[in-house]
N, C-alpha and C positions, 0 to 999 in steps of 0.2 A: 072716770069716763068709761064707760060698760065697750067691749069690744064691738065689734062692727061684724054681723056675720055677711053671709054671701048673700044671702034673699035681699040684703038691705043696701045692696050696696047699688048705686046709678049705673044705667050702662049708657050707652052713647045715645045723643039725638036720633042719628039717623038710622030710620026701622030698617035697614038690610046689616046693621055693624050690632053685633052683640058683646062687644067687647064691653068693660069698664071704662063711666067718664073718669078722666083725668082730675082733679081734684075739685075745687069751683068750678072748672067749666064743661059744659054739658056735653062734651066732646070726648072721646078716646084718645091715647094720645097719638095717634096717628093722623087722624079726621082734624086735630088741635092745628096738628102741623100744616095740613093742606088749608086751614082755613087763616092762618099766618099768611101761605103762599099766596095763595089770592087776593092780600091785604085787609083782611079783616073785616070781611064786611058783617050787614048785618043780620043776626044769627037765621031769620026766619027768611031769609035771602035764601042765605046759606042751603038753607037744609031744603028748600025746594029747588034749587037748581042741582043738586046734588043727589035727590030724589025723580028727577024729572030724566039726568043722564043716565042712572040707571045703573050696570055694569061699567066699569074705565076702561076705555079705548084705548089703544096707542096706535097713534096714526105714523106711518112710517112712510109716505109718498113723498116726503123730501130727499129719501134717501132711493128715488129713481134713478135708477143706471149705475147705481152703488151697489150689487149685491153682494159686495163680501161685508161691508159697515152693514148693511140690512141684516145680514147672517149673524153676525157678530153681538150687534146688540139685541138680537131678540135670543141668542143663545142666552145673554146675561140674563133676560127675562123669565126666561123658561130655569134657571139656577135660581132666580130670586123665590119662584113659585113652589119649585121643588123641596126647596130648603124650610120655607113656612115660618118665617124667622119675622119677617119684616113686612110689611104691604106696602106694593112700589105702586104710584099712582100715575096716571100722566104727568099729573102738572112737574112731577120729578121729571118725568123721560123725554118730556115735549123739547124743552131745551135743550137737552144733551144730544138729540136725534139733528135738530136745525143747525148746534154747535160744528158737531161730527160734520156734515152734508157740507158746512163752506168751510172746513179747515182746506178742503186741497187731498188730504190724505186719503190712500183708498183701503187701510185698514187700521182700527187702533193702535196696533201693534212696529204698525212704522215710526210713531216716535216714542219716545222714552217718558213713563207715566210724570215725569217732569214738565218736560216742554207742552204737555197737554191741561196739567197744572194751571202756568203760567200763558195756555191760549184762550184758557175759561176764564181765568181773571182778568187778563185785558178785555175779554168781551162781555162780560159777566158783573165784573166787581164782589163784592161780596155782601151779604145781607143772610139772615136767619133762614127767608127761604131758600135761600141758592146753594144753602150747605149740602141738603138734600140732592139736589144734583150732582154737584162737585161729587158726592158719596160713591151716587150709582156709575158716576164714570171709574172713578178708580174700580168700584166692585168690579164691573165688566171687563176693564184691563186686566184684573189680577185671577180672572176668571179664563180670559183668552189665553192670558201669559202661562197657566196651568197645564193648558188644553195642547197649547204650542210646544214644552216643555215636558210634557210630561210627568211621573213620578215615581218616587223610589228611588233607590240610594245611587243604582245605575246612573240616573241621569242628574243627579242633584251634588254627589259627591264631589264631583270635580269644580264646582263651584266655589268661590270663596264666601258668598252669602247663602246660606241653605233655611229654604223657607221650610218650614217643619210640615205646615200641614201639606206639601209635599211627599214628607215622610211620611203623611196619616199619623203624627203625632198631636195630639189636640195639649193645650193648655194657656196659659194666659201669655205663652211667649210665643210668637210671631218668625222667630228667624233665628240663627245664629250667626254670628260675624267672625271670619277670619282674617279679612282685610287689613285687619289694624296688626296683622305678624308682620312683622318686616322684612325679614328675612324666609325666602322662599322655600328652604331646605323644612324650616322650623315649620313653618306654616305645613307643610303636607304631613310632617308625623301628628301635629297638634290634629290635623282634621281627622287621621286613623286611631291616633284617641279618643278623641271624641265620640268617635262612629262607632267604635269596643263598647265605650263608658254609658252610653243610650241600647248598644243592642243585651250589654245583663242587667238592665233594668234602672240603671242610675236615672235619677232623676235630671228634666232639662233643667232647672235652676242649679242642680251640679254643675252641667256641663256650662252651663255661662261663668259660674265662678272659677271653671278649671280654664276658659276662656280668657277672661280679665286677669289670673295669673301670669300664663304664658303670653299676653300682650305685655305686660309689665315687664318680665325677662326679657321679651323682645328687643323694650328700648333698653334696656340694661345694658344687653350684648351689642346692640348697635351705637353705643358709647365709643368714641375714640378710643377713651384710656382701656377701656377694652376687646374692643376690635374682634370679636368670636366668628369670624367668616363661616364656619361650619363645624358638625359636631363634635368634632377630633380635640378642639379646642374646648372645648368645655369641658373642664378639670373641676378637681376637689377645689383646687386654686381659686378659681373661678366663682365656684358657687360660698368661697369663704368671705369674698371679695364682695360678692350680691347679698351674704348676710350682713357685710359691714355695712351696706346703703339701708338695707331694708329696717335696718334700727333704729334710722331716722327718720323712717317713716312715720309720719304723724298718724297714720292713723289706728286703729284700735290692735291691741293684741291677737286679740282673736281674728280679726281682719290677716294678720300679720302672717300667724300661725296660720290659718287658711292658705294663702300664699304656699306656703313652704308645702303643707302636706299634699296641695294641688301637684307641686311642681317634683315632689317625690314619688308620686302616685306615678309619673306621665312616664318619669326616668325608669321608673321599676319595670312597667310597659313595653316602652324602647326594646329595655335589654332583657326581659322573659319572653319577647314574642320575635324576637330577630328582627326589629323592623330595622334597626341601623347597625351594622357590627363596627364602626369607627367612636363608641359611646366609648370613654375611657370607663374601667371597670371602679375606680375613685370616685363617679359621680353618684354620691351618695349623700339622703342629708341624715343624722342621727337625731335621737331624742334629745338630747341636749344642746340642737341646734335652734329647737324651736323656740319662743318667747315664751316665758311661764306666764300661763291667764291669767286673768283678774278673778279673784275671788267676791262674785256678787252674788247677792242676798236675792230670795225670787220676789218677784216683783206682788205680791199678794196684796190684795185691799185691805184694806182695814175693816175691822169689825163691823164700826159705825158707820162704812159705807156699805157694808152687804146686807147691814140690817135695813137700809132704805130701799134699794133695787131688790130686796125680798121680798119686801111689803106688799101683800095682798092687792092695795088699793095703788100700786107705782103699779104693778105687773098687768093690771085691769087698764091701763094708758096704754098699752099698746093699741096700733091702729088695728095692725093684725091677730089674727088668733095665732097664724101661724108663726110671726113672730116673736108670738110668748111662749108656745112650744120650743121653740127652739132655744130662746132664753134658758127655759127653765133647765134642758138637756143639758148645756153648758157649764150651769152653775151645778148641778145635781152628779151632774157624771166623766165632770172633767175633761171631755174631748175639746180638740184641736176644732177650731171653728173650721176646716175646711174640710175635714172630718164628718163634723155633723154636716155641713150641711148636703153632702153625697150619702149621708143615711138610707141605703135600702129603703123602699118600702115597708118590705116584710123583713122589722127588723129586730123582734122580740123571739128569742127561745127560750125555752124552757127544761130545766133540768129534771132529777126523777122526782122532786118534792116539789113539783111541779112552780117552784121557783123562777122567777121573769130575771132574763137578763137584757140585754140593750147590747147587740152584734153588730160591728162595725168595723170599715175598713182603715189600718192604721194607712194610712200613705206616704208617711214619712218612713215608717219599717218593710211598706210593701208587705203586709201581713192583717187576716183576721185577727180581732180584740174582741173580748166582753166586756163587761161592766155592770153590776147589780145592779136593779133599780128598784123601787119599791113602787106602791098604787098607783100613788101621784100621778108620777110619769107616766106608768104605762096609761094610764087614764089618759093622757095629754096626748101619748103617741096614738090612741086607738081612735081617740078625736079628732085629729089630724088627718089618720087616714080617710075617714069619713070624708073631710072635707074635700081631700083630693079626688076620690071617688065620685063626687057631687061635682064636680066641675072639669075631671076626664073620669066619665062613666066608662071607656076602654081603659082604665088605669096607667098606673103611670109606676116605672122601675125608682122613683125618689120617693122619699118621704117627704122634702120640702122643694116641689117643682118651682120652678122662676115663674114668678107670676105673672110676666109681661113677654109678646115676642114667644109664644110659647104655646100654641094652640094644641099640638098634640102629646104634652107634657113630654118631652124628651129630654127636657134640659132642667140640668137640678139647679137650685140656687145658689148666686156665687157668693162668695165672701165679702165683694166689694157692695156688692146690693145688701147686706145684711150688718155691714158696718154703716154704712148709710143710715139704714132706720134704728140702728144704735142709737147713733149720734141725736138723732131728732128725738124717741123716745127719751132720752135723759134730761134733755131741754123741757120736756114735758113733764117729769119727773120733779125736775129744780133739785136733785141728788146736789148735795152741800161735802166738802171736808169739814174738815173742825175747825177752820177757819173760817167757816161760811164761803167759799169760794166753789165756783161748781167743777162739777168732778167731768175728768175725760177721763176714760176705761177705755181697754183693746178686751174684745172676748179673753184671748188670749188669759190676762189677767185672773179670771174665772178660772182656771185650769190652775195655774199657783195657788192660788184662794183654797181649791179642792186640796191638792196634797197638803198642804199648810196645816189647814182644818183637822186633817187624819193625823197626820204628826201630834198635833195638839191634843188628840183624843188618844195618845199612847197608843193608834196602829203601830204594831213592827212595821220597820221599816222594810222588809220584803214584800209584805202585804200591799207597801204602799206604792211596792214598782208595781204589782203585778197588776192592782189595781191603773197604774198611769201608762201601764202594755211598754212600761223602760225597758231597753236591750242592757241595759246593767244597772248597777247596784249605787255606780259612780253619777250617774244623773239626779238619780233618788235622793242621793246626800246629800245632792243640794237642796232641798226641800228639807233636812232634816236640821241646819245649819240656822233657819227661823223657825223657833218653838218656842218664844218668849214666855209664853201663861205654863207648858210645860217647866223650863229649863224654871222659873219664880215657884213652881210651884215646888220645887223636889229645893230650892235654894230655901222657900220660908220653913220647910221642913225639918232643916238641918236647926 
């Protein structure tokens, strides 16, 4: 099935909405949703009274002699329009405005985004359209709660829950939790960790796993049989004693070993930045304290699977072009799917023999990488930009913008959107094992596939960090640990 370009593609019934229809139906998916809301009528209904209203109103006259809820929810209004993310319609706001106007309260911020929860539900119930509402009320709380609140480390530090985009920290995590320390003493050095461990650059998914450790010692120390009231008391003793539990822990080694280096990193901390001097100078963990890994094999496809998700006539099923672009970068050049998918734009340079590489940000190193590529790709990337180009003529800093929710291309595509049409392109594929069963893949996957591949082609194995942008030589080895056709072939040799 031939790709789908842009000229070809539906855009929504109604002549003032240029967006794309949503798949069968002749609607965007926004216009889809309102026309749920209104219960479904029917479509030529639809689109004349829809066309006849013209611009969407929000009538706010129930909220007479309310002006601070009047203020408040058109502030959320005026942040929904600014932001350009979503299109809020009445039929979302009509509700929430009538809600608001009989709770009693005279600003949303007098009860807790709970009990506002549970006053839309008793009055409300719940249905597909009413989630849309439920939405916009939280959004306007968590917009006011901002406003009210404040930002930056001044005012968010002292909390035990710190909403990140507070910090103007964007990513897929939402908050951090301290709550779950038990002990109070503990809880303020963990948060001046933390607060260190984000301001040199550590990633937030660090700081949650250095989180879930020192929750874990928490309930350790807060053990009878151990009883650690404060930091004086935590000895070599102590943490020989939390090694003995932690080897019962079922869970993974690596999991294990994460633990310990979290909780040595924190102690190291502690006592090079003066934040406790009662740290006994024995609290230390050594290398041989840690679990020895598991030694696993990379997770690489099998041949007879790469040769069907190569095939010309699978890669021609995707819906998108731009999804086969990005395929192909994956399998071609090894990058971390979240990697490509924050690709610059402008992301090809070229050396003195005028040679094309593929520039990209590692994020896991927090460093620029290259990567050769050859025609193909650059072919695919120059296409690409094309495409982008043709649908934000002011351009766009990605190479693969989110295609939805995204009017001024600001927002590149995430990971979870691009596993998604994974998942359905291999359905479409019918990609088999050798046992005729069908295959699940993580991009990820693709990146083993690539070192694998060069190992197998006797790349040295420096070639082959430098190519995968490895900070050592010790990650590479494990890619060199599967070379079956290699390791058979230097064996039928002998």
């Amino acid at each position: 099935m031939p790709t789908v370009e842009d000229s070809d593609r539906r855009v929504c019934r109604l002549s003032f909405c240029t967006l794309w229809a949503q798949g069968k139906s002749p609607f965007c998916h926004n216009h889809k949703s309102r026309w749920y809301a209104v219960g479904s009528p029917e479509i030529e209904d639809f689109v004349r009274r829809c066309e006849a209203a013209g611009d969407d109103r929000f009538d706010f006259r129930p909220l007479e002699g309310k002006r601070q809820l009047r203020l408040e929810l058109q502030y959320a209004l005026q942040c929904r329009h600014d932001e350009r993310q979503v299109n809020t319609h009445s039929s979302a706001v009509a509700p929430v405005i009538r809600l608001v106007a009989a709770s009693g309260a005279a600003s949303l911020l007098e009860w807790p985004m709970e009990r506002w929860s549970e006053y839309y539900a008793a009055g409300r119930g719940s249905s597909h359209s009413q989630n849309g509402q439920l939405a916009f009320l939280r959004y306007a709380y968590t917009h006011l709660e901002d406003l009210a609140h404040g930002s930056g480390w001044e005012s968010e530090f002292p909390r035990d829950v710190w909403q990140l985009r507070r910090l103007g920290i964007e990513g897929t995590r939402a908050r951090l939790r301290f709550d779950r320390i038990l002990q109070p003493w503990l809880r303020e050095l963990a948060k001046r960790f933390v607060r260190w461990r984000l301001s040199i650059g550590r990633s937030v998914n660090q700081a949650v796993i250095d989180i879930l450790a020192l929750n874990r010692f928490s309930g350790f120390l807060a053990d009878p049989r151990v009883a650690a009231d404060d930091l004086a008391r935590v000895d070599r003793t102590v943490l020989e004693r939390y090694l003995a539990d932690l080897a019962l822990d079922s869970r993974s080694t690596h999991s294990r070993g994460r633990d310990i280096g979290s909780l040595n990193a924190f102690f190291h901390a502690v006592r090079r930045h003066g934040w406790d001097q009662s740290l006994p100078a024995n609290v230390i963990f050594y290398p041989d304290d840690f679990p020895r890994p598991d030694k696993r094999l990379p997770r690489a496809l099998a041949e007879h699977v790469m040769a069907q998700v190569e095939q010309p006539d699978n890669l021609d099923r995707w819906h998108t072009p731009d999804g086969r672009a990005l395929t192909l970068i994956l399998m071609r050049c090894g990058l971390r799917v979240g990697d490509a998918c924050h690709l610059a734009f402008d992301c090809i340079i070229r050396d003195a023999d005028s040679a094309a590489y593929l520039r990209y940000l590692n994020r896991k190193m927090k460093r620029e990488a290259l990567v050769p590529i050859d025609e193909e790709i650059e072919g695919e990337i120059a296409a690409q930009q094309q495409r982008v180009l043709q649908r934000w003529p002011g351009g766009s800093r990605w190479l693969f913008p989110a295609p939805r929710m995204n009017p001024d291309g600001t927002r590149p595509l995430t990971t979870h959107s691009y596993r998604g049409q994974l998942d359905r392109w291999l359905e479409r594929c019918d990609v088999q094992d050798e046992h005729g069963r069908p295959v699940h893949l993580t991009p990820h996957q693709w990146r083993h596939s690539f070192g694998t591949r060069l190992i197998n082609r006797d790349v040295p194995q420096e070639g082959v960090r430098v190519l995968l942008d490895h900070s050592s030589g010790e990650m590479t080895a494990h890619y060199a640990r599967l070379h079956d056709s290699t390791v058979r072939r230097h064996w039928e040799a002998c």
